[in-house]
C-alpha positions as CSV (number, residue, x, y, z in Angstrom):
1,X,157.5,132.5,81.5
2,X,158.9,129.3,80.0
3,X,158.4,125.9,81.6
4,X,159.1,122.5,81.2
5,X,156.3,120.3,83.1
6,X,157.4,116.8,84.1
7,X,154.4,114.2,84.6
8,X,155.3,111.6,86.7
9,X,152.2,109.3,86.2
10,X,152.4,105.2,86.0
11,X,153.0,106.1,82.0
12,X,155.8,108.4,82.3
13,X,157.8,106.7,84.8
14,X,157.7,103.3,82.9
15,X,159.0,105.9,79.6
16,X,161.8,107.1,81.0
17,X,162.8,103.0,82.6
18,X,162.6,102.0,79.0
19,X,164.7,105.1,78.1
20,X,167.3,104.2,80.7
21,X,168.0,100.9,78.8
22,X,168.2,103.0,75.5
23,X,170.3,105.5,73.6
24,X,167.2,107.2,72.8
25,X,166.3,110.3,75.7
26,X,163.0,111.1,76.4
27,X,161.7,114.6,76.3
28,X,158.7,116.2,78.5
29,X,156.3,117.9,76.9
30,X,157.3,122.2,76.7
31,X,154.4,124.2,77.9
32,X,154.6,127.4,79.5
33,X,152.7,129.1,82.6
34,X,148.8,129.8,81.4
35,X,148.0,133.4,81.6
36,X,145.2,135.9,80.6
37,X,144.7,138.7,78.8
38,X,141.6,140.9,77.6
39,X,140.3,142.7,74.7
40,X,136.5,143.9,73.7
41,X,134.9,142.5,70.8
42,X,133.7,146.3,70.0
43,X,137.2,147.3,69.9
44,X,139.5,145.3,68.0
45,X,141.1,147.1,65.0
46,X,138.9,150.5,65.9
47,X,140.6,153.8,66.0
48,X,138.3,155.3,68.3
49,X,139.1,158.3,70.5
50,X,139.7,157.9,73.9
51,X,136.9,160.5,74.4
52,X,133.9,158.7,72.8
53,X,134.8,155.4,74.1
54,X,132.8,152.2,72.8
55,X,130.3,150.3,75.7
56,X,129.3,151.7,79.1
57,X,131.9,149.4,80.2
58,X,135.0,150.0,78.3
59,X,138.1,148.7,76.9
60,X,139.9,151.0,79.2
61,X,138.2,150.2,82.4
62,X,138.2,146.4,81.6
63,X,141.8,146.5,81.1
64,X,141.9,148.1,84.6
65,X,140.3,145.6,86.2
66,X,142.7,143.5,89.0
67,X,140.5,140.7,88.4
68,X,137.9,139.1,86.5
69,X,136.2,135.2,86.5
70,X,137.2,132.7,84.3
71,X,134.1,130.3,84.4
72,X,135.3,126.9,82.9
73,X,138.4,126.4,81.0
74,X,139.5,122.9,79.0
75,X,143.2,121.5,77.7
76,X,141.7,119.9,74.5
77,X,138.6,118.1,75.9
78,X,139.6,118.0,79.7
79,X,138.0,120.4,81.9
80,X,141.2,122.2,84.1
81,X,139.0,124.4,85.4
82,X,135.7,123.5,86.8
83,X,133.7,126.3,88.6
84,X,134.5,130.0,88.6
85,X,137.7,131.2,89.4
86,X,139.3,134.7,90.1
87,X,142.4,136.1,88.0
88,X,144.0,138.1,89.1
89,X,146.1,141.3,87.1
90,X,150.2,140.9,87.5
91,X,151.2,143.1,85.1
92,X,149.7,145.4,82.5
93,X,147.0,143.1,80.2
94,X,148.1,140.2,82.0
95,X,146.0,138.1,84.6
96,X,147.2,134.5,86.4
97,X,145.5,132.2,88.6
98,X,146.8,133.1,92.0
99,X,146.7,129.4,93.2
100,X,147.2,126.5,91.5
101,X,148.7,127.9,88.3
102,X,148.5,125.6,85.3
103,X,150.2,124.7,81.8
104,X,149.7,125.5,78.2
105,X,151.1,122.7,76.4
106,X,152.1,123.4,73.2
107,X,150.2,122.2,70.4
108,X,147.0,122.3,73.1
109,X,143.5,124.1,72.6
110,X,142.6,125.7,75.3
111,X,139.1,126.8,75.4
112,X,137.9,129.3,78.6
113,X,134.5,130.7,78.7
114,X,134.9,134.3,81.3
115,X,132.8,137.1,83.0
116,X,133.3,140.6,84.2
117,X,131.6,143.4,85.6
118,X,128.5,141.8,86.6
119,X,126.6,143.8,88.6
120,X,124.3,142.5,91.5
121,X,121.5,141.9,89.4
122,X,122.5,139.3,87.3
123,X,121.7,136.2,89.2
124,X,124.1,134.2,87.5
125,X,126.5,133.6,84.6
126,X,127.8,129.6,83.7
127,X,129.2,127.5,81.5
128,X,128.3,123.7,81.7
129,X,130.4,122.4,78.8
130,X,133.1,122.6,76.0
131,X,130.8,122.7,73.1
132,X,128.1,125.2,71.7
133,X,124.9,126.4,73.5
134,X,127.0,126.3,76.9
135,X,126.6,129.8,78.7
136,X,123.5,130.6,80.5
137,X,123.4,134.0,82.0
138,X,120.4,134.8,83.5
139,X,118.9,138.6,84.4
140,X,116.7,138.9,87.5
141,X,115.5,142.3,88.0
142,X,116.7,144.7,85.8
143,X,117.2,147.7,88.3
144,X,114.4,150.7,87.7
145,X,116.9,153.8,86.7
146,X,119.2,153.9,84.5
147,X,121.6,155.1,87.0
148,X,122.0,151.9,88.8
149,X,122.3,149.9,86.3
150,X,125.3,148.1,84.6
151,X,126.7,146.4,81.5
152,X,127.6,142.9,82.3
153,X,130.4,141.2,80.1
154,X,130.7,137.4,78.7
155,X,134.2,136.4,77.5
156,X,135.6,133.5,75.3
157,X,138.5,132.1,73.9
158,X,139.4,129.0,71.8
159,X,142.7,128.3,70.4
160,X,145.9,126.3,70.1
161,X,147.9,129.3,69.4
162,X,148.7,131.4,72.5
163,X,151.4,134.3,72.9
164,X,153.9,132.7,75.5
165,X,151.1,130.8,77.1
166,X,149.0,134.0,77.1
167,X,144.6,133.3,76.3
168,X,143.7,136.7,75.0
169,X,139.9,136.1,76.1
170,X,137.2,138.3,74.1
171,X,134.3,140.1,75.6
172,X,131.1,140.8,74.4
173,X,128.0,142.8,75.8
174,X,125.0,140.7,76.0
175,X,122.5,143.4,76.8
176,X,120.9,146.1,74.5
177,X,121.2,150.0,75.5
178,X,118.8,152.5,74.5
179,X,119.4,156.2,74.9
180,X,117.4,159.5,74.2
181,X,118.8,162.7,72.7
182,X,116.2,166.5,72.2
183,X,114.8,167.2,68.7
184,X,112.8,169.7,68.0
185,X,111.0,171.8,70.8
186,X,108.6,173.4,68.8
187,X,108.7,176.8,66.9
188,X,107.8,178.9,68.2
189,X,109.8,177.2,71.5
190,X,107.5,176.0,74.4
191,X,109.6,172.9,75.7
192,X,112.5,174.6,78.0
193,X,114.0,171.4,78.5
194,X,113.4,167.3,78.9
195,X,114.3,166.3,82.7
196,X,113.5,162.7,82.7
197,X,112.4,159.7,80.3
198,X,110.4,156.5,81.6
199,X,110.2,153.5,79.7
200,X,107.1,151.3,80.9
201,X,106.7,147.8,79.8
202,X,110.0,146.7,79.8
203,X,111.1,143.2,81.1
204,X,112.5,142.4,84.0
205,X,114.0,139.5,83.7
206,X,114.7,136.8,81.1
207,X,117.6,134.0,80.5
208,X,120.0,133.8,77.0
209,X,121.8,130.5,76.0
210,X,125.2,131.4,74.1
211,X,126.6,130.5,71.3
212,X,129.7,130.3,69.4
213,X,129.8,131.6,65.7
214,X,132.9,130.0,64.5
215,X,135.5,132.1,62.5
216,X,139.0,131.4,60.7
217,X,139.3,134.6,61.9
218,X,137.6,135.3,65.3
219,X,135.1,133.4,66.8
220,X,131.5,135.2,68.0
221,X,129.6,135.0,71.0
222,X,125.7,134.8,69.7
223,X,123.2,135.3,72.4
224,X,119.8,134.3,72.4
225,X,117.2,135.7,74.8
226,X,114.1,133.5,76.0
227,X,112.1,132.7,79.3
228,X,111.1,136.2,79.4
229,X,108.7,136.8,82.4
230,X,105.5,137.8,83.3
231,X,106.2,140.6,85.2
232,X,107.1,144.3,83.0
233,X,108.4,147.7,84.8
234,X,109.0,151.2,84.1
235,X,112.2,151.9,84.4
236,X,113.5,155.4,84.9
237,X,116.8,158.1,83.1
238,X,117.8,161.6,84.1
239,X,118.1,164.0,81.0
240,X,121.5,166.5,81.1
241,X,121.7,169.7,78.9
242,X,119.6,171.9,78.5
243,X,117.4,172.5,74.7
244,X,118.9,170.5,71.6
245,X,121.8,170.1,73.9
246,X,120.0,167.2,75.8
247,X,120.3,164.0,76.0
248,X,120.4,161.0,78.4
249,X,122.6,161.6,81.0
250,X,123.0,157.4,81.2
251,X,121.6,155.0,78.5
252,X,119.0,152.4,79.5
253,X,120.7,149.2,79.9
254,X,118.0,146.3,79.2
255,X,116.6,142.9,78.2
256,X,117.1,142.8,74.4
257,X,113.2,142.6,73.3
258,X,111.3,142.8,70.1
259,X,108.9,145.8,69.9
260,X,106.9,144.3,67.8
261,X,105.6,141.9,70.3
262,X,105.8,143.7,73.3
263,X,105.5,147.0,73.0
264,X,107.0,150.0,75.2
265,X,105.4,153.4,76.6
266,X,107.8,156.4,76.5
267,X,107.2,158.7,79.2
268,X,108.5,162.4,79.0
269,X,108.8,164.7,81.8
270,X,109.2,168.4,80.6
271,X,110.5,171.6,81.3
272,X,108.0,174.7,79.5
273,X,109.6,178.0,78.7
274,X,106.5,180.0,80.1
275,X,106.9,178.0,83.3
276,X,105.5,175.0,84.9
277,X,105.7,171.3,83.8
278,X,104.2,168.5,81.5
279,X,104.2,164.9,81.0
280,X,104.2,163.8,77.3
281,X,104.3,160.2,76.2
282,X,104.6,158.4,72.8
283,X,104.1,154.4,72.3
284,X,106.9,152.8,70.2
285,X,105.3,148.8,68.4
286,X,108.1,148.5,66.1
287,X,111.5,148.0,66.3
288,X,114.0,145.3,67.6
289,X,116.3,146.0,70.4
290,X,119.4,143.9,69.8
291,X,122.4,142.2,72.1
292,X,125.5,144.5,72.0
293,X,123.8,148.0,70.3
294,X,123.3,151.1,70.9
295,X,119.7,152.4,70.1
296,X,119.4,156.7,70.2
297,X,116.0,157.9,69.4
298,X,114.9,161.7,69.0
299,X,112.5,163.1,71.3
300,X,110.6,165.9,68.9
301,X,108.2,168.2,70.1
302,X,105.7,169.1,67.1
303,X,102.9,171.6,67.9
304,X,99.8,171.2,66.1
305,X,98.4,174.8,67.4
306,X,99.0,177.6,69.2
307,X,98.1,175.8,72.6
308,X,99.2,171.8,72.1
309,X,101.9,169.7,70.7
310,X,102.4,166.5,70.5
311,X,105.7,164.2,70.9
312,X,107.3,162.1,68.0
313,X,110.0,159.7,68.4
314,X,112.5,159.1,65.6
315,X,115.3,156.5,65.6
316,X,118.4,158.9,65.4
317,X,121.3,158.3,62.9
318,X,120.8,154.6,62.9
319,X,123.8,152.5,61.5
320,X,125.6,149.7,62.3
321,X,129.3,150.9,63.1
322,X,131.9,148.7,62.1
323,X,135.5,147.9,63.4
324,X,138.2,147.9,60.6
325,X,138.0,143.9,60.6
326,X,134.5,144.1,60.1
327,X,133.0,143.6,63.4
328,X,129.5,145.0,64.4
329,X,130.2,147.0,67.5
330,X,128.5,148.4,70.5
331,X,128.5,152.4,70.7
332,X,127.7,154.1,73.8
333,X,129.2,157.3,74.5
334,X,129.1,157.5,78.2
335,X,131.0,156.5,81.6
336,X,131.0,152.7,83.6
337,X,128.6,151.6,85.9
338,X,129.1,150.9,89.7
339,X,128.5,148.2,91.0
340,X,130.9,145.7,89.7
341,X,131.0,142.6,91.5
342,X,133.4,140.4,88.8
């Protein structure tokens, strides 16, 4: 994939006239062709089975993409790319620009701010400069089950050290996901089963700026939510399993939000083992749901007779898992969304 680029501006050809009337040769600079590749922030340096795969949207399935968007890309402080731009896959974990392809010089930093897998309800993902606070990705309607909606990825990369011309671009979830799991169903049993869970008062839209954390090691995408709006909906998950078996058949993808402020309703729909059904609900005011984790809480039901019960919620098995290099990660133990539109 080796290249030598020849520039024939107004500089270059008056170089190589003075060369021609000296011993000395000029050389063009060696670049090679610019190329992509793709890892997940989540991932890098895990050993984590294929089975219980990290983010709805995986490293798997973003390695299986044929293309994704690189947003904005710069060679040192010129912008070579200005708008977004498909890549396309031509080989395994390797993406080009299908028109127009364009050089790595060596010795060059080349910055490139990327998307993938944004589903129809983001309204838009950006990047309006080189520098920090340059993403804006902006939610419009957060779709109202968990079924339909998706995990969107942001992507950077910054370096003068490529492999072969490659820009391994990094991608990070900018969302929060919260999922449910059965507790207790009360002893003696009356819950059969949970069939749905309804969060109300969640937001529906709201706008992050980006950031980069600089690293010697790897740089970090830091995303800061704001502009939340007015307008709050319920928003809707199917339970799978049956007793302590349950659990969320998908996770909520949301708005990271502080309960603390603005707090959420849990509605429970339930299955009772003499028959018939029942809606339980719990309010949660504390808590902070966070860009690029994985919340699982514990639905319990806790008689307090013979005749009632009421419903806890407990925030299951909370830690933050970390990659071997030290990297907080994003755990979700379920399948990718539809819906893709990267």
């Amino acid at each position: 994939m080796n290249q030598v680029y020849k520039y024939l501006t107004a500089f270059s050809l008056l170089a190589a006239i003075a060369a021609g009337c000296s011993k000395e040769p000029v050389s063009a600079p060696v670049s090679h062709t610019l190329a992509f590749g793709v890892s997940m922030a989540d991932m890098d340096g895990t050993k984590a089975d294929a089975e219980d795969p990290t983010g709805l949207f995986t490293a798997t399935d973003l390695r299986s993409l044929e293309k994704f968007k690189i947003l904005n890309g710069y060679d040192n402080d010129t912008q070579i790319i200005t708008s977004a731009t498909d890549v396309y896959k031509i080989a395994e974990n390797l993406w080009q620009l299908d028109e127009n392809p364009k050089a790595w010089i060596i010795g060059h930093t080349m910055t490139f701010w990327a998307s993938a897998n944004l589903p129809s309800w983001v309204e838009s993902a950006s990047s309006t400069a080189k520098g920090e606070a340059t993403m804006k990705l902006k939610s419009d309607g957060i779709p109202t089950t968990a079924a339909t909606q998706g995990d969107p990825l942001i992507g950077y990369f910054s370096s003068d050290t490529g492999d072969n011309g490659k820009a391994t671009i990094r991608f990070f979830h900018p969302m929060t996901a919260v999922r449910f799991t059965t507790g207790e169903l009360g002893d003696p049993q009356k819950v059969a089963s949970i069939t749905s869970v309804t969060l109300e008062g969640v937001y529906k839209s709201a706008e992050t700026d980006i950031t980069v954390e600089k690293s010697t090691d790897k740089d970090n995408l830091i995303f800061s939510w704001k502009n939340f709006g007015d307008e709050k909906i319920s928003v809707s998950g199917d339970f799978e399993g049956t007793g302590a078996e349950g659990k969320s058949a998908q996770p909520f993808i949301l708005i990271p939000q502080d309960l603390d402020t603005n707090e959420i309703t849990i509605k429970v729909n339930v299955n009772l083992q003499g028959g018939g059904t029942e809606e339980m609900s719990a309010v949660m005011s504390s808590d902070k749901w966070e860009a690029g984790y994985l919340y699982t809480y514990e639905l319990d039901y806790v008689p307090i007779s013979s005749i009632d019960g009421t419903l806890t919620v407990t925030l299951k098995d909370w830690t933050d898992l970390m990659s071997e290099d030290g990297d907080k990660y994003f755990d979700v133990t379920f399948g990718n969304r539809p819906d893709d539109k990267s």
